[in-house]
N, C-alpha and C positions, 0 to 999 in steps of 0.2 A: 707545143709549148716551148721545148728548149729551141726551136726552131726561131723564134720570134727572143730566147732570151738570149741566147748564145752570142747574135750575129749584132743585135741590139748592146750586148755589155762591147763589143767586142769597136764596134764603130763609134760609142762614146766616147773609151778609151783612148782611140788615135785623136778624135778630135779634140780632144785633151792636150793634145802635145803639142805643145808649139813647131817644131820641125814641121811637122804635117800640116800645120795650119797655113806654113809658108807657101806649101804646095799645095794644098788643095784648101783656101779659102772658104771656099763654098760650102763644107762640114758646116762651121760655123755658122753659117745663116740657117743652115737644116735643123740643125740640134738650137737652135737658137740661142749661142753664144755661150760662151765654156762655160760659165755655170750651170746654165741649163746640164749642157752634157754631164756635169757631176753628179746635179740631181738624179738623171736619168739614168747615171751610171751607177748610183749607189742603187735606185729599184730594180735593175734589173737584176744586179749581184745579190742580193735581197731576193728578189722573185727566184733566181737561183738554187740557194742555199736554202729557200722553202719548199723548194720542187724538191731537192735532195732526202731533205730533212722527211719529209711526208712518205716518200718512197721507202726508207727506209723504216719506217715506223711501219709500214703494213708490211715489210717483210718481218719483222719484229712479230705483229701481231698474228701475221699466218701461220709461225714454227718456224725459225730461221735455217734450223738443218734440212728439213723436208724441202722450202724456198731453194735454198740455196744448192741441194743436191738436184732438184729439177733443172735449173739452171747451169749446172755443168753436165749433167748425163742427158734430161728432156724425160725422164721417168719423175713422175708424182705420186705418190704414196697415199690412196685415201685410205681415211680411217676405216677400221674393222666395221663390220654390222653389228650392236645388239639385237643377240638372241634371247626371246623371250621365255 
């Protein structure tokens, strides 16, 4: 996923700028013309910030200390067994 949104916000963006357009023409015909690239540049920042956003919501909803200590040590804490 950020594979496709990263490289995608990242080449809108240049083709965005005029400088770049001087030099490399051909963005433009790819993204099909700087507003497109805007368009495409707001969904992908957009698909970004809800890739982010979700990601962090399920370490919210896991226990964010236990997430978060796994994530720097690689130990996960399950919960105790009830005993009957």
């Amino acid at each position: 996923m950020l594979g496709v949104l990263i490289p995608g916000m990242v080449l809108t963006g240049m083709t965005m700028s005029p400088s770049l357009n001087a030099t490399w023409p051909l963005m433009l015909d790819i993204f099909g013309g700087r507003q497109s690239a805007r368009s495409l540049h707001f969904l992908f920042a957009a698909g970004l910030v809800g890739f982010i956003m979700v990601h962090l919501l399920m370490v919210l909803l896991a226990g964010p200390f236990n997430e978060i200590r796994s994530m720097i040590t690689g130990r996960y804490r399950l919960p105790k067994e009830k005993t009957r």
